[in-house]
N, C-alpha and C positions, 0 to 999 in steps of 0.2 A: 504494500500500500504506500501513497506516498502521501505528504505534507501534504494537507488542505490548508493553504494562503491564507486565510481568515485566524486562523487557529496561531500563528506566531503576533499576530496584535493580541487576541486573547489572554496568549498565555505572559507575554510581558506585563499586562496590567495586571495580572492576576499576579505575578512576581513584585510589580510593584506593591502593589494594597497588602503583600505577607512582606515587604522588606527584603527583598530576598533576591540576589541579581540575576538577569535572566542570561542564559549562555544558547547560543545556535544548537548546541550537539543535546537540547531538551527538546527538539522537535525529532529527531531520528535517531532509532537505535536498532540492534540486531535483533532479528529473531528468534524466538526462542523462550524459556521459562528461565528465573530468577531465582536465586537461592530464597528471596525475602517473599517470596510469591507468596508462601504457608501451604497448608496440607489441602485447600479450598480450590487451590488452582486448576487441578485436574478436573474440577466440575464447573466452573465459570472464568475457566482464561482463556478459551481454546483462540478465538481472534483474535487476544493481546499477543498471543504468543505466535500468533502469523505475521504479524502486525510488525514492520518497521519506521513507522510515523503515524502521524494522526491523519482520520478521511473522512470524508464528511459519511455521516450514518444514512442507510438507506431506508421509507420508512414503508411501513406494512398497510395494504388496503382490506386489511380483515376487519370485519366488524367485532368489535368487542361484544365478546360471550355474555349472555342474561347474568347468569348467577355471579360474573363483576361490574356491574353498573352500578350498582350501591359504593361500593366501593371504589369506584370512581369518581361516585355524585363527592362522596365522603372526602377524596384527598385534593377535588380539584382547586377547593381555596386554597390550600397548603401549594398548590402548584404557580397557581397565580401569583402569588407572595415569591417563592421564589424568582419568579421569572420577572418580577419589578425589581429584584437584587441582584439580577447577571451583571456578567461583566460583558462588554462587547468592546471590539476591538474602534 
């Protein structure tokens, strides 16, 4: 995968706002698993681990299943809030 352009404005502000300097070699890395992965990786890192930069996510035309719309109805303030506190580049 490679670097989606958007994403190195992102991640500099986001380096600013923690203090913390932003360096080029944060956008691209090898692939592969991490010692610091933990024991979890093997059941939710499988595209981090193909992955050597960031891309933009591609999204799904499924309709959300019945028995999670309540749960939806339920986080979607929580989502809104977040999304008035992104960072964009």
């Amino acid at each position: 995968m490679t670097c989606w352009p958007i994403r190195k404005g992102v991640l500099t502000s986001l380096c600013d706002s923690l203090g913390i300097g932003f360096d080029e070699r944060m956008l691209r890395w090898e692939a592969g698993p991490r010692p610091e992965d933990g024991l979890w990786a093997k059941y939710w890192y499988a595209n981090v681990h193909r992955s050597t930069g960031f891309a933009k996510q591609t999204t799904s035309d499924r309709e959300l299943p019945v028995h999670l719309r309540s749960l939806y109805e339920e986080a979607l303030p929580y989502y809104h809030r977040l999304q008035q506190l992104r960072i964009t580049a």
